[in-house]
N, C-alpha and C positions, 0 to 999 in steps of 0.2 A: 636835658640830662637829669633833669629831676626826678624822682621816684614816683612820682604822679602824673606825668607826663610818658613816662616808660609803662608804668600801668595799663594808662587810656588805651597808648600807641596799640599794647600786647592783647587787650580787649579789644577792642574795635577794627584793628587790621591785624589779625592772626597770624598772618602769610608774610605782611611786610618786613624786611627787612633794619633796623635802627643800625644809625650810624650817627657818629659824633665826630662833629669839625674840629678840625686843628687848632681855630682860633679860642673856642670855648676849653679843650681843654688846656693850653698852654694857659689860658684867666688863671683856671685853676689851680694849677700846679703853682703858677708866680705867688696867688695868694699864700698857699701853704706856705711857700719858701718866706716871703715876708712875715707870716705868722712866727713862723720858725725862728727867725733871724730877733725879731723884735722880743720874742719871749728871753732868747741867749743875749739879748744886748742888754735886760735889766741884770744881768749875773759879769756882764762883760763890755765898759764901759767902751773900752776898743774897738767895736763894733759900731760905732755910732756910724752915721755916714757914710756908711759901704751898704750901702741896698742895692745901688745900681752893677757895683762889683758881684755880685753873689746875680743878678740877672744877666750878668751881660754875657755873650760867648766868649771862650777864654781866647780865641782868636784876634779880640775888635778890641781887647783889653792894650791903654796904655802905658806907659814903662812906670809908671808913677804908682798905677792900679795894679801892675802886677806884685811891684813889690809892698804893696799893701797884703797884697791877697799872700804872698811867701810870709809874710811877717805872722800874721794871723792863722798860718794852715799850723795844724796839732800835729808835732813831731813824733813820730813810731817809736816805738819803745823796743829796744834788740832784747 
């Protein structure tokens, strides 16, 4: 997925079609989200120890991790 590897690909096989697995981009996304989380957890001490909560499906989440995750969601303002 690299920009130099897309390059080569687009150079050297003109016709081929690129395509990106599941598994690389889901890496990716997780990283961003833990970037993310870890930048807001020096401003939000709260945050500590919820990385798995903010990866996990909210399906496979425990009653303990949910209400972690209700305590910490930003309430809408009417």
């Amino acid at each position: 997925m690299s920009p130099a590897f897309i390059k080569g690909v687009t150079n050297c096989f003109p016709k081929a079609h690129l395509t990106f697995d599941k598994f690389h981009i889901m890496k990716i996304i997780n990283e961003a989200v833990d970037e993310v989380r870890r930048q807001e957890q020096k401003e939000r001490p709260e945050l500590a120890k919820t990385r798995y909560i903010w990866l996990k499906n909210k399906n496979n989440l425990k009653q303990a991790q949910i209400e972690i995750c209700e305590k910490l969601q930003v309430k809408k303002l009417n």
